[in-house]
LOMI-698026 format. One record per residue (C-alpha): residue in one letter; residue number from 1; x, y, z. Coordinates in steps of 0.02 Angstrom, whole numbers. Layout:
<volo r="a" k="NUM" xx="X" yy="Y" zz="Z"/>
...
end
This chain:
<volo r="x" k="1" xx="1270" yy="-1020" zz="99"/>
<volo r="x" k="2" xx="1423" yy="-1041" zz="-26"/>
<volo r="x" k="3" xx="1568" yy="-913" zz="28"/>
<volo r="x" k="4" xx="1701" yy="-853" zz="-92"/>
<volo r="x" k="5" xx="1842" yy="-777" zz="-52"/>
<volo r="x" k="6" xx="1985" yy="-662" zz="-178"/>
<volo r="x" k="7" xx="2160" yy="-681" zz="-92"/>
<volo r="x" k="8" xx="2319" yy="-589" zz="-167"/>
<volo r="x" k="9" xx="2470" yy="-615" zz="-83"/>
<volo r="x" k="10" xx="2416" yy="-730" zz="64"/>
<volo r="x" k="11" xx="2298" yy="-629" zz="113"/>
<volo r="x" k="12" xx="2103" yy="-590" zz="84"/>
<volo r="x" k="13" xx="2055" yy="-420" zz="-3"/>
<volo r="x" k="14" xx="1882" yy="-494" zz="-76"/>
<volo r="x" k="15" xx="1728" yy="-598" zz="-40"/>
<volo r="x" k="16" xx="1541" yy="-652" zz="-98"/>
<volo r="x" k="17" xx="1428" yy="-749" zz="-11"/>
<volo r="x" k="18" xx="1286" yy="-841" zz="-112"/>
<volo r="x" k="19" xx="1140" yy="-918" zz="-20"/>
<volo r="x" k="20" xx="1049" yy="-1059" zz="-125"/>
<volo r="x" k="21" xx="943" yy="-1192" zz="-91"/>
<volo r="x" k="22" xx="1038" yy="-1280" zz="-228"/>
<volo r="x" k="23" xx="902" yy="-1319" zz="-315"/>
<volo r="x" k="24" xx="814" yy="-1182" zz="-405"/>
<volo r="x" k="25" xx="867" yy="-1021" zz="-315"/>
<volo r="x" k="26" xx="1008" yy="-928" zz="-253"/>
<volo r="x" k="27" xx="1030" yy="-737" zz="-191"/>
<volo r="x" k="28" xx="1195" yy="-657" zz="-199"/>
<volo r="x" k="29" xx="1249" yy="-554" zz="-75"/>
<volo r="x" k="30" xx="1398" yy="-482" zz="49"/>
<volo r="x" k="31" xx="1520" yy="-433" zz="-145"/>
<volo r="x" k="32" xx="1642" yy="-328" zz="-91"/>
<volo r="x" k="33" xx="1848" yy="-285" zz="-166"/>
<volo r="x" k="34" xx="1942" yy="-197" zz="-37"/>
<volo r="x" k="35" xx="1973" yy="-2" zz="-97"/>
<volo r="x" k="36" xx="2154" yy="-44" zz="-140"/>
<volo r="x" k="37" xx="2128" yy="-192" zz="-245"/>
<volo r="x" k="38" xx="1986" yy="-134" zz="-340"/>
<volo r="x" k="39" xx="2015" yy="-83" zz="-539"/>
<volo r="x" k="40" xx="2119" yy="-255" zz="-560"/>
<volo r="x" k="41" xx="1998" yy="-384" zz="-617"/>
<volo r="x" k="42" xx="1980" yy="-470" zz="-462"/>
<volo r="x" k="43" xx="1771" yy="-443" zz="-466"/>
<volo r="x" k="44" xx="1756" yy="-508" zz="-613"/>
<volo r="x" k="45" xx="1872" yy="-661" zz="-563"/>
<volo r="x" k="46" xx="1772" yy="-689" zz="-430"/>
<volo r="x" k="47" xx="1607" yy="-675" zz="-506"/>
<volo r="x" k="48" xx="1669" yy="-791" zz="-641"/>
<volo r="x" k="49" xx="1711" yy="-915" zz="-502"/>
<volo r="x" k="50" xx="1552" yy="-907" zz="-409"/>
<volo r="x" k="51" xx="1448" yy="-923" zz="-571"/>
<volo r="x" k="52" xx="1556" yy="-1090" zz="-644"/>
<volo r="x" k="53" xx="1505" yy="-1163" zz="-432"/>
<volo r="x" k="54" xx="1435" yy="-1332" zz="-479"/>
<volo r="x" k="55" xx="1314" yy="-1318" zz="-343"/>
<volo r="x" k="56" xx="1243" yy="-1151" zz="-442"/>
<volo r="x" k="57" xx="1218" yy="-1237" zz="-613"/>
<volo r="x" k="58" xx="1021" yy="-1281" zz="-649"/>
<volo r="x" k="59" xx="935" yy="-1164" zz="-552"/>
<volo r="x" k="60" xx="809" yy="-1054" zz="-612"/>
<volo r="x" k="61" xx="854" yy="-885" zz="-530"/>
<volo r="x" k="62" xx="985" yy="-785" zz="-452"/>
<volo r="x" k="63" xx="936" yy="-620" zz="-364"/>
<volo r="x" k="64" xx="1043" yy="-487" zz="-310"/>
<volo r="x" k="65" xx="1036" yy="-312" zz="-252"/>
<volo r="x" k="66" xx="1180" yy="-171" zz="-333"/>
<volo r="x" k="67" xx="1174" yy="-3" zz="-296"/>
<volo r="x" k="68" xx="1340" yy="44" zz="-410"/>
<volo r="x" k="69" xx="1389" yy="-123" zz="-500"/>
<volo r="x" k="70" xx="1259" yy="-146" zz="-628"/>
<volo r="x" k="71" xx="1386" yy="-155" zz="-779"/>
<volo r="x" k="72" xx="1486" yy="-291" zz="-674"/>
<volo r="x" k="73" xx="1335" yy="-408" zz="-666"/>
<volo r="x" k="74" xx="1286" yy="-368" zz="-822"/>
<volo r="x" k="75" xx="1398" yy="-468" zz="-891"/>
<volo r="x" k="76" xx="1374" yy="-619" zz="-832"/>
<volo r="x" k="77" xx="1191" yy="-610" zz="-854"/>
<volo r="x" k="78" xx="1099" yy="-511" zz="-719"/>
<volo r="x" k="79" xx="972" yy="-380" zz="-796"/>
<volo r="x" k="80" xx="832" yy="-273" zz="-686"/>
<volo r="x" k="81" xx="707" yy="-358" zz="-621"/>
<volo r="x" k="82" xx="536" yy="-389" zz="-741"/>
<volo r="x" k="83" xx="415" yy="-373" zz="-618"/>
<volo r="x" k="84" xx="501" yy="-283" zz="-468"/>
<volo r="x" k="85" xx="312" yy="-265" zz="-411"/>
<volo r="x" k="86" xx="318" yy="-438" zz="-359"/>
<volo r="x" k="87" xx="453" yy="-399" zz="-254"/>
<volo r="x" k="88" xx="432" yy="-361" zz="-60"/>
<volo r="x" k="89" xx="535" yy="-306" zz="94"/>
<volo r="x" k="90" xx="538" yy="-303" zz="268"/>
<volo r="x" k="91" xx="652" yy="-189" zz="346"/>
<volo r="x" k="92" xx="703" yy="-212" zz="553"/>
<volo r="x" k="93" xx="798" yy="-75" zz="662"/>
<volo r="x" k="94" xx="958" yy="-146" zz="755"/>
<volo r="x" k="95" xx="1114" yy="-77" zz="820"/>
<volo r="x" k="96" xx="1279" yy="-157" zz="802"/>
<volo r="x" k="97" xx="1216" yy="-285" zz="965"/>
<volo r="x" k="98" xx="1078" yy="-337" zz="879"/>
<volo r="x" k="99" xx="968" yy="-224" zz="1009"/>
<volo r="x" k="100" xx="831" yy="-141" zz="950"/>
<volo r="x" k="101" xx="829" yy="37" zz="920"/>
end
């Protein structure tokens, strides 16, 4: 996995985490802006960083999962799947321990 992080003033109020084999696929995951630092540019900062990575240029897919920041991604490329048909899930039950439940 590649991390990013978005710091303002010494501290961290963003990160993305992008896990890639480096070679021909990579699935983006973990975005988040804190509350207070949202509506100041710093996603798309961040996303511009992640997608000028050398270790992310070549590959032949990125996948990610928005419920609420489809105009963000838009822009630097991501559109709706083609075939989400393809596309299959396993879901698991855990509490914060890992237990299950």
């Amino acid at each position: 996995s590649l991390c990013f992080g978005v710091y303002k003033g010494g501290k961290q109020v963003g990160f993305a985490r992008m896990m890639t084999d480096k070679a021909t696929f990579a699935y983006l995951a973990d975005v988040f802006i804190l509350p207070e630092h949202r509506k100041q540019g710093l996603s798309k900062k961040l996303m511009s960083g992640i997608m000028a990575h050398p270790d992310l240029q070549g590959l032949r897919k990125m996948l990610l999962a928005t419920a609420d920041a489809h105009g963000l991604y838009k822009q630097f490329g991501f559109k709706e799947l083609e075939k989400p048909g393809n596309f299959m899930e396993k879901k698991f039950q855990y509490n914060y321990l890992g237990d299950p439940v």
